[in-house]
C-alpha positions in Angstrom: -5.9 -6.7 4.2 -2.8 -4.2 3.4 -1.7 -4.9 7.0 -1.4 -8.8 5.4 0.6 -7.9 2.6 3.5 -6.3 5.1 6.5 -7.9 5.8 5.6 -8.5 9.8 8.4 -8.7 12.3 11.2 -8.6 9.8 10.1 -5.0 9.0 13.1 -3.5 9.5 15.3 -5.4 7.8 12.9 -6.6 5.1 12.3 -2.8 4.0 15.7 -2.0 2.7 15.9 -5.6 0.7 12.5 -4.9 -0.7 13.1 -1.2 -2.2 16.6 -2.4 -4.0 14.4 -5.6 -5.7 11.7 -2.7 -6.4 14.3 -1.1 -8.4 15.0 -3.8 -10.1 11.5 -4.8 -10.6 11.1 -1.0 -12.0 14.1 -1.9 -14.7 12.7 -4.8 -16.3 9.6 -4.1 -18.3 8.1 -7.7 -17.8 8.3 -7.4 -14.2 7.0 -3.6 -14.0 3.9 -4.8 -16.3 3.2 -7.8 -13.8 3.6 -5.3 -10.9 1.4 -2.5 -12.8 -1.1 -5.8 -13.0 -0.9 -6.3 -9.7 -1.5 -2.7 -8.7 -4.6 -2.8 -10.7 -5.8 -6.0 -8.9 -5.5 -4.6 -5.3 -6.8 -1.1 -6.2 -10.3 -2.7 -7.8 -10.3 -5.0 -4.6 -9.8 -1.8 -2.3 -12.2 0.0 -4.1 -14.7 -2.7 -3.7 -14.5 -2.8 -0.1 -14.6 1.3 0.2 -17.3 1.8 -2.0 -20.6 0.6 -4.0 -20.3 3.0 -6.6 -18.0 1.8 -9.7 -17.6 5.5 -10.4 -15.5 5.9 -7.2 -13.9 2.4 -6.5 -10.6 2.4 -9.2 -10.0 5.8 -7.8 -10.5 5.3 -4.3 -8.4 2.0 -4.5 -5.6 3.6 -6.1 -5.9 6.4 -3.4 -5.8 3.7 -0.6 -2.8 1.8 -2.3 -0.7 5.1 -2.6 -1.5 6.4 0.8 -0.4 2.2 2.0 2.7 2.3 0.1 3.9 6.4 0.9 3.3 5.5 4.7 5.1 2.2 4.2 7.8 4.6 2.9 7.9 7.5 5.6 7.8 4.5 7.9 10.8 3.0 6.9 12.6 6.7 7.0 11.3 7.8 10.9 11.1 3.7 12.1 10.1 5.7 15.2 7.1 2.9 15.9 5.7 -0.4 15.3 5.0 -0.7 11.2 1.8 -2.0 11.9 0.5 0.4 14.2 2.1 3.0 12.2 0.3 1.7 8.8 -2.9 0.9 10.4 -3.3 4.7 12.3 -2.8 6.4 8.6 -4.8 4.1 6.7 -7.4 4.6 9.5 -7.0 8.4 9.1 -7.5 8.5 5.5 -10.7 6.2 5.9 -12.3 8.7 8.6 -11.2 11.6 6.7 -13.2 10.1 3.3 -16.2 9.0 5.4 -15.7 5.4 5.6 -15.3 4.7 9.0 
């Protein structure tokens, strides 16, 4: 699912766009409450797919999101590999080192 939400072949050049309209998003407090919405959505729909318990899922979501977005990040510094493949090998190592796969 987080591999959806990336920008696919345009990755390099969609990265730098996308971190000066996060800025901006950042500025405007209607835009940082919809994305602070948004972050909320696909945290509890994360969580739901890496855990029954309710106790775990907002925290495990949130977990998931961060370690998406920070490789999505550290990606776009080092571009030293496909983005998806890159993306996909930490999300998978995060998920082995929890217990879900």
């Amino acid at each position: 699912m987080l591999l959806r939400l990336m920008p696919g072949s345009g990755a390099n050049y969609n990265m730098t766009d996308g971190f000066l309209l996060l800025r901006e998003d950042i500025r405007n407090p209607t835009l940082r409450a919809r994305g602070a919405a948004w972050g909320a959505y696909l945290a509890t729909a994360l969580g739901r797919r890496l855990t029954n318990q309710p106790a775990h899922a907002e925290r495990m979501g949130w977990q998931m999101a961060s370690i998406w977005q920070g490789a999505l990040i550290w990606w776009a510094f080092k571009r030293d590999t496909d983005p998806d493949a890159a993306i996909e090998a930490v999300l998978a190592d995060w998920c082995r080192s929890i217990g879900v796969i």
